[in-house]
N, C-alpha and C positions, 0 to 999 in steps of 0.2 A: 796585856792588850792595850793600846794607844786610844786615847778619847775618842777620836776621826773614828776608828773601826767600831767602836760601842756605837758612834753616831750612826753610820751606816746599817749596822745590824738591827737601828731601829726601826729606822724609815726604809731598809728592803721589802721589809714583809709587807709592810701596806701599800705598795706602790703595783699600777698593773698599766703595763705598757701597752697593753692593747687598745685600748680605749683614750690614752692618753689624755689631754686638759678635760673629758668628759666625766671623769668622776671625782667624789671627794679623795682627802687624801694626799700627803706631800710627795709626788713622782716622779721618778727618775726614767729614762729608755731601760726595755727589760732584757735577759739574757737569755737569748733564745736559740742558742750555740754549743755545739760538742766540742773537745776539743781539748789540749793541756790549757792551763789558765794562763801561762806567760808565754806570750808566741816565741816560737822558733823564728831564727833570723834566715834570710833566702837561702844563705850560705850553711846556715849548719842542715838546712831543710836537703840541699844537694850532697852531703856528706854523710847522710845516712837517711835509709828508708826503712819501716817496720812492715813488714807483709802481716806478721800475724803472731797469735798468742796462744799458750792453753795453762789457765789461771786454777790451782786448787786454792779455795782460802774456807777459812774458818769464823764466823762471826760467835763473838761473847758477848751479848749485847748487855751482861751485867757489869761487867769490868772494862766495858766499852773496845774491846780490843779482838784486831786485828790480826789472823798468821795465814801468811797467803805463800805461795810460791808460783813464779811467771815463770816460763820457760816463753822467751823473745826470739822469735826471727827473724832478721832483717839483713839488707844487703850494707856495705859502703865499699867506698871507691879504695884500691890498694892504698892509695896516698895518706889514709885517716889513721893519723897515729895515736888519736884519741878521739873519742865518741861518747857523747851527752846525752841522757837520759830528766827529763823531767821524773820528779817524785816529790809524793805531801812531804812535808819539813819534818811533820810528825815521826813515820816512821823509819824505820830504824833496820837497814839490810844487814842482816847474819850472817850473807856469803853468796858472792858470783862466780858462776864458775861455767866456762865453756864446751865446748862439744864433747871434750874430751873427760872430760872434768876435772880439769884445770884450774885453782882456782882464781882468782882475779884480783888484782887492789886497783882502788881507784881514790876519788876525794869527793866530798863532799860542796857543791857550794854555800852562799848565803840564801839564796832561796830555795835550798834542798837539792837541787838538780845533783843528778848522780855524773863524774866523769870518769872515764874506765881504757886505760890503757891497753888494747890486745896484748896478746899473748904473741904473736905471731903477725904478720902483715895482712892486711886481708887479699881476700883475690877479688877481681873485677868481678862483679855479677853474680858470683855466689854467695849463698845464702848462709849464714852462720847463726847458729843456735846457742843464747846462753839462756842461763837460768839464774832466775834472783831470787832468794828466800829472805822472806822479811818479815817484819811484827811488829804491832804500836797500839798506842792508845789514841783514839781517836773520838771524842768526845764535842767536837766541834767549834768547841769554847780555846781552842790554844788556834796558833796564827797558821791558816793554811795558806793557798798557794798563791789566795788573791787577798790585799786586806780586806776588812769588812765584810768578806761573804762565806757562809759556811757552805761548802760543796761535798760534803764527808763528813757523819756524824754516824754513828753506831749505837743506839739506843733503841728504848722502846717506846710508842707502840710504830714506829714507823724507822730502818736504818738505809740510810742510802750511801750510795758510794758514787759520785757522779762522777761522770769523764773528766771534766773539768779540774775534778778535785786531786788528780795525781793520782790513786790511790794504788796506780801499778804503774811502772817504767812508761813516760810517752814521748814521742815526737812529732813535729810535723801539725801542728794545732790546723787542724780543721781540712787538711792536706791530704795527707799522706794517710792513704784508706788503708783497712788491715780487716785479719777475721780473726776470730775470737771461738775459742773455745772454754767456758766455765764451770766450774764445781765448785758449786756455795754448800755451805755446812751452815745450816742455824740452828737455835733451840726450837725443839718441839713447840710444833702450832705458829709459825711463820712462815710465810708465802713467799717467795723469791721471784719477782719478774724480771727478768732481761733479755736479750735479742735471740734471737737463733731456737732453734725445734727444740723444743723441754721434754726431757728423757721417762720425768715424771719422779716424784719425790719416794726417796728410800730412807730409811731410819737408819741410823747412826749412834754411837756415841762420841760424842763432841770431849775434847782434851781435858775438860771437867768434870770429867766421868756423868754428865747428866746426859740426858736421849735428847737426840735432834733428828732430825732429816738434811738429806742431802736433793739440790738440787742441780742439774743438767742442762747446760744450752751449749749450741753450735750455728752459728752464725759463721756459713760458709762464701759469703758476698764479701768481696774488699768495702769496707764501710766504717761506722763508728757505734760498735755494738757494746762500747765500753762502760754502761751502767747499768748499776744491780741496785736494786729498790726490794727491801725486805719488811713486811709488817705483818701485823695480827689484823689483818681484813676479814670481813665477813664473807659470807658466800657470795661470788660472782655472778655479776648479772649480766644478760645479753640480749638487745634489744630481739622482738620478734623479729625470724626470717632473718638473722646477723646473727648464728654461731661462733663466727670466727671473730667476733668482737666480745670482748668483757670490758665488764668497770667491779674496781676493786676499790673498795671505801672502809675506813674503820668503822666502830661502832658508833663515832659520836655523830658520823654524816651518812650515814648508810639510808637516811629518807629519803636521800637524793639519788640513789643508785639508779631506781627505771629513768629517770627525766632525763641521769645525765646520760645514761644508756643510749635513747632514742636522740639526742642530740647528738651525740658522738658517731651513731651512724648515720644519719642526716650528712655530717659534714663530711664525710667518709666517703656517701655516698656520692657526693654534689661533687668534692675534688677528681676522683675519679671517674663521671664524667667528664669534666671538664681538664684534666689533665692525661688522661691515659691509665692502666692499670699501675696499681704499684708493687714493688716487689716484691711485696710479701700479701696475701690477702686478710693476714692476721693484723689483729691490733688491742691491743692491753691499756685502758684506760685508767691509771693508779693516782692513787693519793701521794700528796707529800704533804710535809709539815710545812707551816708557818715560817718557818725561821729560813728558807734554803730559797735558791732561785724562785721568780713565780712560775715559771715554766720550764718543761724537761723533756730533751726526747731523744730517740735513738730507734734503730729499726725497732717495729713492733711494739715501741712504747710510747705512749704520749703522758704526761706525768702533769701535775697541777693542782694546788694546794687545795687541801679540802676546805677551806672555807669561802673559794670559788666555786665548789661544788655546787650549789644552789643557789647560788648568784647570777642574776642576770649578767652582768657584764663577765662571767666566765664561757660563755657562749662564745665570745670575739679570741679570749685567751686562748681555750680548746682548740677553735679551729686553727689560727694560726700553730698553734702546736701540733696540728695532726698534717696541715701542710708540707711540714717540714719533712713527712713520707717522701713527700716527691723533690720536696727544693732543700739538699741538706744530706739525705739517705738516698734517694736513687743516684742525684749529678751532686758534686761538690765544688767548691770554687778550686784553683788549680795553685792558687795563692791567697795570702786575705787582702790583695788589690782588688781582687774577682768576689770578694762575699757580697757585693753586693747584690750579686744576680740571685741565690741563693736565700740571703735574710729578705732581702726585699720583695722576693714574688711569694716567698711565707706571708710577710705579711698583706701584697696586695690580693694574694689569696683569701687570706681572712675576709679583707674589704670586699673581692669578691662574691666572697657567699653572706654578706651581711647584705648586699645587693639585690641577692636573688630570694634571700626570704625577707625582704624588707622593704623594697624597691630603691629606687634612685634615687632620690630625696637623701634617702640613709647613707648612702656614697658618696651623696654628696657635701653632707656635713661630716661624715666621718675622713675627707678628703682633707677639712681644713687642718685638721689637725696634726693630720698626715706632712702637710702643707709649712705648720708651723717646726715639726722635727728634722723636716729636712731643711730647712734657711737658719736652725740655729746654731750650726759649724760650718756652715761652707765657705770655708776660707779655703782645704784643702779639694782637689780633683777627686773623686768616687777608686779613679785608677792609680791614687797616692793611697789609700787607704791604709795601706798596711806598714805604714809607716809610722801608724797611732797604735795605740795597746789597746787591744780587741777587745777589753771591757772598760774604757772608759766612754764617757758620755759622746763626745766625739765620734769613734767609731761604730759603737750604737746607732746614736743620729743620722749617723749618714748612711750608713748600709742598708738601715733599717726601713727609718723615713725615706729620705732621699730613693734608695732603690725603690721602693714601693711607689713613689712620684714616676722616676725613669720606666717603668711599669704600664702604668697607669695612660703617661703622654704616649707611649708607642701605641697603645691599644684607642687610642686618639687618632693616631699618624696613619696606622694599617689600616683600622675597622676591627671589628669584632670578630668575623671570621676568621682572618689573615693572622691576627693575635692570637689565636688557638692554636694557628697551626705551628706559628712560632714556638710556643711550649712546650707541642707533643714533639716537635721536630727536634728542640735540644736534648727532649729528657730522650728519645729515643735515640739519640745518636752519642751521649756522653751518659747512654746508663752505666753506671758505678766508676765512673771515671770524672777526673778534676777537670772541668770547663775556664776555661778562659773568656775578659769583656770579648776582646777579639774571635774568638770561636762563636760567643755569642753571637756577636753582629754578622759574620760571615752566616750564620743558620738564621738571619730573622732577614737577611738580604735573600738570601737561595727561595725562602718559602714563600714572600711576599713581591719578589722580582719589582724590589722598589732600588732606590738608591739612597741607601741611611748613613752615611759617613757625618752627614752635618750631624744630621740627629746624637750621634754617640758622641761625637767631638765636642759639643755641645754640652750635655749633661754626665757625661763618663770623663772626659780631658776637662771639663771646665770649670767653673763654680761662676755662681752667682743667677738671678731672676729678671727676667724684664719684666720695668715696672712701666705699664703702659699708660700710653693717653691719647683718648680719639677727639680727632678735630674734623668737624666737619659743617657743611652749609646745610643746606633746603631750599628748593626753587619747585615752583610750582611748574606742571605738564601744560600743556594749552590741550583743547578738545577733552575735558574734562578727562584726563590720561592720570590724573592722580599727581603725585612728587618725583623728584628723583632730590636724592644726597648723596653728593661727593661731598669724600675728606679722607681724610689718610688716620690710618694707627702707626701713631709713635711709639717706640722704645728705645732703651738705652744699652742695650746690646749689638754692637755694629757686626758682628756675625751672626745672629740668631737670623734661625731659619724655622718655621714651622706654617702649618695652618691653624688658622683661630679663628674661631667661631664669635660672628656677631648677631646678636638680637634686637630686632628695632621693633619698639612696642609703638604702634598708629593709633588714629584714632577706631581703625577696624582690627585686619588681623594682624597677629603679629605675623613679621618677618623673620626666617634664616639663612644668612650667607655665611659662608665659610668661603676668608679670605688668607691666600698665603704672604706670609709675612716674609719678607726678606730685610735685611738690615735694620736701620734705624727708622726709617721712615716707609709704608706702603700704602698704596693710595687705593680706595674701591670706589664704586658706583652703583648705587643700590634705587631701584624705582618699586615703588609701592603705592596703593589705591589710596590709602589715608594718609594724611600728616603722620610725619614720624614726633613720634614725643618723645623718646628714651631710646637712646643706642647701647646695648651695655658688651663690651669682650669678654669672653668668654667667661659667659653665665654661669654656666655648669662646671665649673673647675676642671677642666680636661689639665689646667697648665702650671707651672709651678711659677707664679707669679710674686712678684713684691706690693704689698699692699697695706695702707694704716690698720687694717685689723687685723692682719697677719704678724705686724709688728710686735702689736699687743699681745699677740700669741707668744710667740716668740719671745718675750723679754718674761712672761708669766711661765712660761717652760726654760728656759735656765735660770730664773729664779728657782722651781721646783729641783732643781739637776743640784742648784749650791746649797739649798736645804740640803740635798739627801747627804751631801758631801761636809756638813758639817759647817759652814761658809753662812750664818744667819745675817751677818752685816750687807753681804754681798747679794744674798739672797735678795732682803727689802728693796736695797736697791733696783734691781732689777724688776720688780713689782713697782716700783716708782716710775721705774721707766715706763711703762704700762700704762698705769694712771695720765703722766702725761701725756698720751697718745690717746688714751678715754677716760675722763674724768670719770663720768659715769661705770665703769667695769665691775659687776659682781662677780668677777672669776678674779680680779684681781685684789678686791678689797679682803674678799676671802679669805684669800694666800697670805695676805699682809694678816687679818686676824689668828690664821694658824701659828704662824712664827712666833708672833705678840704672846699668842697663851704660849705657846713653849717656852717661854723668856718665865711667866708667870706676871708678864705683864697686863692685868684683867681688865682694867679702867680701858685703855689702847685698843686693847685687843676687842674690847665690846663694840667699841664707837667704829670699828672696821667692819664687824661683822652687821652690823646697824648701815654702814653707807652699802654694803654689798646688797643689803634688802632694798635700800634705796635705789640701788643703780639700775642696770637696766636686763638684770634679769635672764642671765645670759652667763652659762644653761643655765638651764631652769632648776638645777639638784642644788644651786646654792643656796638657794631660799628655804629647802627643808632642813640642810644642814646649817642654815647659820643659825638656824632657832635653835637647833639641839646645842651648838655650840654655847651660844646664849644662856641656855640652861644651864650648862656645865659651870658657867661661869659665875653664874649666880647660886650655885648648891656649892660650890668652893670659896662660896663668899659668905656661908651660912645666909641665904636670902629663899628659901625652900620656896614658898607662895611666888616669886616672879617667877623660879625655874619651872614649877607644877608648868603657869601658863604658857610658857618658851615651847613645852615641850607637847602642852596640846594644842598650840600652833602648830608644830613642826606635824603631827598628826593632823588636821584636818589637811594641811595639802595634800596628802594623799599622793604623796609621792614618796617611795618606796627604791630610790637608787643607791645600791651598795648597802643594803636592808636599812634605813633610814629609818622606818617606821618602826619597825623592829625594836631600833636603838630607843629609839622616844619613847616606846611604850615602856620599857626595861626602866629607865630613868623615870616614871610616872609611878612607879610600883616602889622604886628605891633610890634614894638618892645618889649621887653621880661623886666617887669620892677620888681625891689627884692619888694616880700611883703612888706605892710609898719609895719607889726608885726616881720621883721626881723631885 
């Protein structure tokens, strides 16, 4: 395995894209996508399609291995005289063989993919049936199908086998919808979740001659029902008056089952309002380990590391992952030009219901950050997307942020109403079928009888932010009539079209107008009873703007993205950049102290973490964690008496983000010793 992938494998598991620059922790955009891990190109996506699957497989979870057999349905065009199959590198096909049973040769690529010569020409439009019987070890630790991320591991107390991770013939990454029929085999006393009605578990003996059970799914919907999550869970729990919801946890998080129970239906509940019913009324709340995506899902499953199980910031994680019922499993992109409608109303979903139990305030800081992932790739148009690799930071950034931005401004453009109906109207008209940006806008024009060509050309064809600037006078009314102010808002986008909202704070009340912007320069005229003292554009983030603390943002999140990726040099830098835009930044000095300790540079890395206390405080979780840091740094310097008080600092703030307190108290009891893998 290559250093880059050990690096990555470190920094996946603490990182959570939900929350983005708001928690501690070095973070990268998260993976919040079904799919094969190497996209399919347009062309091979047109050259064959998979309708559907029925998978028998076998888990060893002692020998960590795999024996499955797919029997694949799919059509291609006469002309394919050969057809590719994604699959893990790991495993290892025994034999293909066709409807007839036939058998088949093909070759192998460098990234596994399987290529398979027919037997025969295909015919237009019909359906042909092969079968691929295969077997491997699958342990997590050899190179799967993405560097650096395990997507497929076979162990205990938790085995998963993710979409992603290849682990049966795929095509068509995040496209090309299919149904799935399964039969998992585990050892005795393992729970099996995956999509589709469960037949109910029958006992077996497994090829080891020891007892297992067999479990049952049929996921009769074109969709992505292609992961199975296997562990030694406790008894399932399900919030009151919510049946058809469980949470599945191992022994060591199972305090957390009721809480996360009632929150999983809470957001369950809230999406479903607000988007329409979803296709399944069921839903399976499961654990995953540490080491795998921090988020997972597929019909009827929402998945999420259990050490966000009792995490506040696992609240933002969960619901974006139970969003993905509607934007993901019901409509899917028809290309990955189109994910962003898809990842992005996932996650302005989330921000969504972080809105409604939180209020506005909460949207609107959780907006900036939103704010900062989508300006840090936009060199490329939203509708070029897929011409990036679906898991790199790029593609991430844009689909994710940026869509949830694109989001966010229409429900700005239309109103709140007219935006509702936008979403019940796509998801009802492209349920289980691939939506296009174009389908999109053609259904938010129909439903809102506006005219949005700018709008999408704009932020779907375009890249880049207006960064504004308001000029304007004051001249006093005669007849004691109050003020008026003319002056225009600048930008530097000579097509940009939108309305924006201005705030003029007087010496009485404030004022709102909402002025529509056209081109570079728009002129208003606003009269009010007080002196105006403060004009500010759009207050409330409705807009995806260019700004000096946006910047900051932004140079501090692909500093975190060239951490995860291994890039420490690159990293600072970017953190520098930061700095020079606010001297002052405790999110940035921060980031500069994490790298510094991972260097093992402690002297450095203190006096960072010492300006971050200094600076301006901003969040607010940096101030708990630089003291814990602090501490760290001083009990690996043998200096125990500084670290004691580092760390009952970090305890009187009394702030408790990403179990902070937790952490401090644990280091008060025992001192804090460096990995020995460091």
């Amino acid at each position: 395995m290559t250093s880059r992938t050990q690096r990555l494998r470190r920094y996946f598991p603490s990182f959570l894209m939900t929350v983005g620059l708001l928690v501690p922790g070095l973070l990268v955009p998260g993976f919040l996508m079904p799919g094969s891990a190497v996209a399919q190109s347009a062309s091979a996506s047109r050259r064959m399609v998979i309708q559907g699957y029925v998978i028998d497989a076998e888990l060893d979870t002692t020998a960590h291995h795999l024996t499955a057999k797919a029997v694949v349905t799919f059509t291609a065009p006469e002309t394919a005289d050969m057809v590719t199959f994604g699959f893990h590198p790991a495993l290892k096909l025994t034999k293909v063989t066709d409807d007839t049973g036939k058998l088949l040769t093909g070759e192998r690529t460098a990234d596994g993919s399987i290529r398979i010569t027919p037997p025969t020409p295909f015919v237009k439009g019909q359906a042909v049936h092969w079968t691929f019987a295969y077997e491997g070890v699958i342990t997590g630790d050899e190179d799967g199908p993405v560097e650096g991320l395990k997507l497929a591991a076979i162990q205990e107390p938790i085995t998963y086998l993710l979409y992603p991770g290849r682990w049966f013939p795929t095509n068509g990454y995040l496209t090309d919808r299919f149904t799935a029929e399964l039969h998992i085999r585990v050892p005795q006393g393992m729970r099996v979740l995956a999509s589709g009605s469960e037949g109910g578990a029958s006992a077996v003996t497994l090829a080891n001659g020891k007892p297992g059970d067999q479990f049952n799914f049929n996921w009769k919907k074109p969709g992505f029902p292609g992961t199975v999550i296997a562990g030694r869970f406790v008894a399932p729990v399900s919030p009151g008056g919510a049946a058809n919801l469980h949470v599945y946890l191992t022994v060591n998080h199972q305090q957390f089952r009721n809480d996360l129970a009632e929150t999983a239906a809470k957001e369950f509940d809230f999406f479903t309002n607000t988007f329409g019913s979803p296709e399944s009324g069921r839903l399976n709340v499961v654990e995953l380990p540490d080491d795998t995506l921090p988020a997972v899902w597929a019909p009827e499953l929402a998945a999420i590391p259990g050490s966000r199980a009792g995490d506040r910031s696992g609240i933002r994680l969960l619901a974006n992952t139970i969003a993905h019922q509607w934007w993901g499993s019901e409509v899917s992109p028809l290309t990955l030009n189109d994910a962003w409608i898809t990842n992005g109303m996932s996650r302005y979903g989330e921000l969504m219901y972080i809105e409604d139990e939180n209020g506005k305030t909460a949207m609107k800081t959780a907006i900036q950050d939103v704010s900062a992932g989508a300006l840090a790739y936009d060199t490329t148009p939203l509708s070029s997307a897929g011409r990036l690799s679906a898991f790199s930071p790029q593609f991430q950034s844009m689909t994710l942020e940026k869509g949830a931005m694109v989001f966010h401004m229409l429900r700005w453009e239309v109103g709140d109403a007219m935006f509702k109906k936008v979403l019940s109207g796509a998801l009802s008209e492209y349920t289980d079928r691939g939506i296009r940006s174009s389908d999109f806008e053609k259904v938010a024009e129909a439903q809102t009888q506006q005219e949005l060509t700018p709008f999408f050309a704009q932020w779907i064809d375009g890249t880049g932010a207006p960064t504004f600037v308001n000029k304007y006078a004051v001249y006093r009314l005669g007849n004691n009539k109050g003020f008026r102010t003319i002056g225009e808002v600048q930008q530097d986008l000579d097509l940009f079209r939108m309305p924006v909202e201005l705030r003029v704070e007087t010496d009485g009340k404030t004022e709102i107008k909402r002025v529509d912007v056209v081109g570079s320069d728009s002129q208003f005229v606003i009269d009010t009873f007080g002196r105006p003292r403060h004009i500010s554009i759009d207050p409330d983030n409705w807009l995806l703007k260019s700004t000096p603390d946006l910047q900051v943002r932004v140079s501090i999140l692909k500093g975190q993205q060239l951490v995860a990726q291994g890039d420490l040099t690159g990293a600072l830098a970017e953190f520098q950049k930061a700095l020079e835009a606010n001297s002052q930044s405790s999110l940035a000095n921060y980031r500069i102290g994490e790298v510094l300790f991972t260097q093992h540079n402690y002297q450095a890395s203190a006096n960072a973490y010492r300006d971050a206390l200094r600076g301006d405080g901003e969040p607010r979780w940096t101030e708990v964690w630089s003291h814990i840091a602090l501490g760290k740094i001083f009990d690996v310097t043998g200096q125990r008496d500084r670290a004691v008080n580092e760390y009952r600092q970090a305890v009187q703030t009394n702030d408790n983000t990403q179990g902070a307190l937790n952490e401090a108290r644990l280091y008060l009891q025992k001192a804090y010793q460096k990995p020995e893998s460091e």
